[in-house]
C-alpha positions as CSV (number, residue, x, y, z in Angstrom):
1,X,22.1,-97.8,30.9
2,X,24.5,-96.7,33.2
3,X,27.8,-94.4,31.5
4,X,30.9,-96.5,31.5
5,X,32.8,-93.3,33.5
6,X,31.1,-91.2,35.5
7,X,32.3,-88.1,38.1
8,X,30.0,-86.2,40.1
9,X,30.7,-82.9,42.0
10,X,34.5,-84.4,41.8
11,X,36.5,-82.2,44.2
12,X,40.3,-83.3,44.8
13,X,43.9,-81.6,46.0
14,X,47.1,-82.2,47.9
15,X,47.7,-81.6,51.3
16,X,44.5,-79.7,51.7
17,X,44.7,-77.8,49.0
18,X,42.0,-77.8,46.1
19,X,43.1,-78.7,42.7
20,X,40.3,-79.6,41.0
21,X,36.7,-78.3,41.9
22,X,32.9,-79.4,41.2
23,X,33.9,-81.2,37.8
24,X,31.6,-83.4,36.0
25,X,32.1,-85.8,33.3
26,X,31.1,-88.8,31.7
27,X,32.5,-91.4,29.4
28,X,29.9,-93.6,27.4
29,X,30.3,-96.8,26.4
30,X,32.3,-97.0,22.7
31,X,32.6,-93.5,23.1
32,X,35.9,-90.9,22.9
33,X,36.3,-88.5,25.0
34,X,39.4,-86.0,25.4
35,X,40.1,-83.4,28.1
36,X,42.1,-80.3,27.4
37,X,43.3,-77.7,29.4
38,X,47.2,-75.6,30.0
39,X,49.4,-76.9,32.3
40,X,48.1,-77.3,35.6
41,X,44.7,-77.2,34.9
42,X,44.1,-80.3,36.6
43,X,43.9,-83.2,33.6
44,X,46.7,-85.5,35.6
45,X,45.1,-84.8,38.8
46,X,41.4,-85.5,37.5
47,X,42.6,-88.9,35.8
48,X,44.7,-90.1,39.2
49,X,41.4,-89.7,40.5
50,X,38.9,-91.5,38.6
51,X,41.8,-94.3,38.4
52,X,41.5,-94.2,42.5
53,X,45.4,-93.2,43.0
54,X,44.0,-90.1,44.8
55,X,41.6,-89.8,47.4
56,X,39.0,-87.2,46.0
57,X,38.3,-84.5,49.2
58,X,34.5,-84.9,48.2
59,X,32.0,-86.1,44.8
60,X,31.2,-89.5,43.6
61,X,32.9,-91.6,40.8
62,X,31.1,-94.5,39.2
63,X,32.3,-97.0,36.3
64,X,29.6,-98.9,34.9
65,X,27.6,-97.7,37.4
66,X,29.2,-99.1,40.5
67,X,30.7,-96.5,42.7
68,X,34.5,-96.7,43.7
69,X,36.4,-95.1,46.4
70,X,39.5,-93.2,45.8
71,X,42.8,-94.5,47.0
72,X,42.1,-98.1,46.0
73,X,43.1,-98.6,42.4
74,X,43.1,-102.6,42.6
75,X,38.8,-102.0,42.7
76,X,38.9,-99.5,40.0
77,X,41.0,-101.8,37.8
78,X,38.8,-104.5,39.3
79,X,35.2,-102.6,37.7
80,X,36.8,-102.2,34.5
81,X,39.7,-99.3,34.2
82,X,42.5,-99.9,32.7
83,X,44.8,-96.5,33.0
84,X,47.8,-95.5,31.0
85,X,49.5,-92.8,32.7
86,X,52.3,-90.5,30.9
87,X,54.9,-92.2,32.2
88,X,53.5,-95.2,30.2
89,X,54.8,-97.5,33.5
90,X,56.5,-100.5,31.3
91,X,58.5,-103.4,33.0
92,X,61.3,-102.3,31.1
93,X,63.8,-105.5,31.8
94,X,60.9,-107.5,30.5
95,X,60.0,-108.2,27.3
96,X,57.4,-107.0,25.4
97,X,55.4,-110.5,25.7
98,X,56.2,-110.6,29.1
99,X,54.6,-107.5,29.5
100,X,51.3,-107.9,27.9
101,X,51.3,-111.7,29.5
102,X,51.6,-109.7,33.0
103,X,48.5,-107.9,31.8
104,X,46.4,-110.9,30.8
105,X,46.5,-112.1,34.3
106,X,44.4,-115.5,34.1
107,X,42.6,-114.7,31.2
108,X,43.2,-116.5,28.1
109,X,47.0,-115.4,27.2
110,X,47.3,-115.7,23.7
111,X,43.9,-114.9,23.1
112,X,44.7,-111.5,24.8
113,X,47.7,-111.3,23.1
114,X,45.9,-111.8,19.3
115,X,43.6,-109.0,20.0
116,X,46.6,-106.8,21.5
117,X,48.4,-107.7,17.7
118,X,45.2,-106.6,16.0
119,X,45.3,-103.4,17.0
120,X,49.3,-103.1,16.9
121,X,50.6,-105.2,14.5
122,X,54.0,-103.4,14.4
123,X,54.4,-105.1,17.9
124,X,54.6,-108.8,16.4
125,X,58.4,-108.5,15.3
126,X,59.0,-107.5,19.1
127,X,57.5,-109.4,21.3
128,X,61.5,-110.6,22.0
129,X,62.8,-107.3,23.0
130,X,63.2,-106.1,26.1
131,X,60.9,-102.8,26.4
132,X,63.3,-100.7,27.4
133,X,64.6,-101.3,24.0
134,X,61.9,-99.9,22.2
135,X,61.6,-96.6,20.4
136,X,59.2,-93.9,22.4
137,X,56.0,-94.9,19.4
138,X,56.9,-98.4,20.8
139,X,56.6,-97.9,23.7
140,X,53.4,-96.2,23.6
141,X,52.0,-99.2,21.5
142,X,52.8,-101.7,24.7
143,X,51.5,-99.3,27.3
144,X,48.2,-99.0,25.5
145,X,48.5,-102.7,24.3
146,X,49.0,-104.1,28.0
147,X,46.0,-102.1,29.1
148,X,43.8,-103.4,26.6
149,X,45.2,-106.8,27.3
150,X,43.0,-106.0,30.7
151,X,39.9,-106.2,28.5
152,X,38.9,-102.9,30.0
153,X,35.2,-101.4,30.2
154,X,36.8,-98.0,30.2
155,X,40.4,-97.2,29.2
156,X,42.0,-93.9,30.1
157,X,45.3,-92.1,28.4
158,X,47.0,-89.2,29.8
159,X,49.0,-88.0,27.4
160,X,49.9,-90.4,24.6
161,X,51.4,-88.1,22.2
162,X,54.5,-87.3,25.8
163,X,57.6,-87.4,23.6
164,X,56.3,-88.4,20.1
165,X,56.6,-86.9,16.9
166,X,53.6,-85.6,15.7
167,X,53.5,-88.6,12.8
168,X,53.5,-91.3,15.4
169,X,50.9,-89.5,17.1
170,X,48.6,-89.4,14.3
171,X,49.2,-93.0,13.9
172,X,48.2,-94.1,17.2
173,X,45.1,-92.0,18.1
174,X,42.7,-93.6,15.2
175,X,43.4,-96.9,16.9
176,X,42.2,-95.4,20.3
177,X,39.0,-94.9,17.6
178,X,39.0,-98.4,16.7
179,X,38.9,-100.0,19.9
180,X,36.0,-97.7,21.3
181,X,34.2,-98.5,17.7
182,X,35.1,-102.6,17.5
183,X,35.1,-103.2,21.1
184,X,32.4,-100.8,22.7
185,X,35.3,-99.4,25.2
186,X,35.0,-95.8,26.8
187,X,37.8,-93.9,26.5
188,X,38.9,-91.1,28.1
189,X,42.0,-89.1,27.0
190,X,44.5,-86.3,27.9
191,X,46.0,-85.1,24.8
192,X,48.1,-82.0,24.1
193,X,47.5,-82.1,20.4
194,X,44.3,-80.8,20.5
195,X,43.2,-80.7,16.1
196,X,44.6,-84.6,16.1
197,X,42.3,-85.5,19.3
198,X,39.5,-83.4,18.3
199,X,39.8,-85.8,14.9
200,X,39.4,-89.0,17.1
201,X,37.2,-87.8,20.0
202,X,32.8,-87.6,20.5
203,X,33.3,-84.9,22.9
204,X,35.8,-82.8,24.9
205,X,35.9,-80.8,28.2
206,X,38.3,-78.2,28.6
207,X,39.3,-77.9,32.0
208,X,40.7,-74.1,33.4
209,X,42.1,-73.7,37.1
210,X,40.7,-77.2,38.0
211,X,37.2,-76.4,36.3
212,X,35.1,-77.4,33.4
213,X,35.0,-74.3,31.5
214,X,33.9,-75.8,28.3
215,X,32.1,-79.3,27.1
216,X,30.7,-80.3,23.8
217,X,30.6,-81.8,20.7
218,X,34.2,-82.7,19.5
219,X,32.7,-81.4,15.9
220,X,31.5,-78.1,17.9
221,X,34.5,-77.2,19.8
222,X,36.3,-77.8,16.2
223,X,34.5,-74.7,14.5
224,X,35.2,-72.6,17.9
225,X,39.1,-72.2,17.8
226,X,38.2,-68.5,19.6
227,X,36.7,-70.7,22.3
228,X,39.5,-72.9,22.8
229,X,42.1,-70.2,22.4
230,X,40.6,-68.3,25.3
231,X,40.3,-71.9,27.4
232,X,44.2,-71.8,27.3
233,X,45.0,-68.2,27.4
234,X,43.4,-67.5,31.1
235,X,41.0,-65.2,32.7
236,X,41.8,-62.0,30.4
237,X,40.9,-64.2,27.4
238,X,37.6,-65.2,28.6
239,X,36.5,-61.4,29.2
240,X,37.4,-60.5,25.9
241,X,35.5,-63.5,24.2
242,X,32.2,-62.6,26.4
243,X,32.5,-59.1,25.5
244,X,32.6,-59.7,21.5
245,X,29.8,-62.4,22.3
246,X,27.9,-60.8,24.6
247,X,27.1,-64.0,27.0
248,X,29.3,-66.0,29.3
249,X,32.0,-67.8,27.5
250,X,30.8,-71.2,29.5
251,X,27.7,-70.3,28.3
252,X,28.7,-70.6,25.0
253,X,28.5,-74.8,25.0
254,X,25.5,-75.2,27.4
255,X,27.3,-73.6,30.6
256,X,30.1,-76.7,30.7
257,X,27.4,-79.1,30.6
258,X,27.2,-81.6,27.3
259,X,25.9,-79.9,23.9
């Protein structure tokens, strides 16, 4: 069977310039995957991507197999993505029923809108307020809500923790757990808290000057703190780690491949 979110050889930039290089990732179906990775290592860039806001300079991406240009997110959205960026991009005049009815499209509204209630009941006693209204957990429960409202095959999440307290954050991650679980959904996600997602997620990639430097088992990368550490402390890192392992620190999860 075909992965639910699939990159090739993924190579993307602005103006000519390469941001991201070579990367390679999947997303199985009711699977959670994170990607890590400092600032400007290329997470935002890889997710604008797959969603098809940015034209990728060369590679393939594939959601349930079918492959999709880049720079046409109506046929991403259209194979099954549903993409919450970190600006979380509410209608904030509307209200929060207004926005997850927007979402539903012509699919069965309040059907869409039970499922949306299961998974955030704290939303019920606010489907009357405008969402500009709503606290920053809030509003991170609609933007996820109103993408799920899509029905997606594969739902993506750059950043949800942007602006949270820690709490919330822990909070809202196990139900990005719950809908991969209940309703077979892929998930991809861009998290800065790296223990909490690590808690949530199957797998993670760590991405390093627009590269996969590391991939593996979520339960893996957990026992290799050194590993991580290095990910996000740069090229100096990484030569200290191979020298006190003696091998490659890529090397050290399968070369960036999956464990």
């Amino acid at each position: 069977m075909a992965a639910a979110l699939e990159c090739e050889k993924l190579c993307v930039g602005y103006a000519g310039v390469r941001v991201v290089h070579d990367v390679d990732l999947t997303v199985e179906p009711g699977e959670v995957v994170a990607l890590f990775g400092p600032n400007g290592a290329g997470k935002t860039t890889t997710l604008h991507a797959l969603s098809g806001l940015l034209r990728s300079q060369s590679g393939a991406v594939r959601i349930c197999g079918q492959r999709v240009r880049g720079g046409r997110p109506h046929l991403a959205a259209r194979s099954g993505l549903a993409f919450v960026p970190d600006d979380r991009s509410l209608f904030y005049g509307l209200t929060t029923r207004q926005n997850l009815r927007l979402a539903a499209g012509r699919r069965n509204t309040q059907s869409a809108l039970d499922q949306v209630l299961e998974y955030f009941p704290a939303l019920r006693d606010l489907l009357g307020r405008r969402a500009g209204l709503l606290s920053g957990g809030e509003q991170q429960m609609l933007a996820v809500g109103r993408a799920l409202g899509m029905r997606p095959k594969v739902l993506m999440v750059d950043e949800m923790s942007m602006g949270l307290a820690p709490i919330v954050v822990q909070r809202l991650l196990p139900v990005v757990r719950r809908i991969a679980d209940e309703l077979g959904t892929a998930v991809l996600l861009v998290e800065q808290h790296v223990d909490l997602a690590l808690e949530v997620a199957d797998r993670a990639y760590v991405l390093d000057r627009g590269r996969v430097a590391i991939a593996g088992r979520a339960e893996e990368l957990r026992n290799r703190r050194d590993l991580l550490r290095a990910s996000y402390m740069g090229e100096l890192a990484y030569e200290q780690l191979e020298a006190s392992t003696g091998r490659p620190a890529a090397a050290a999860n399968g070369g960036g491949r999956n464990a």
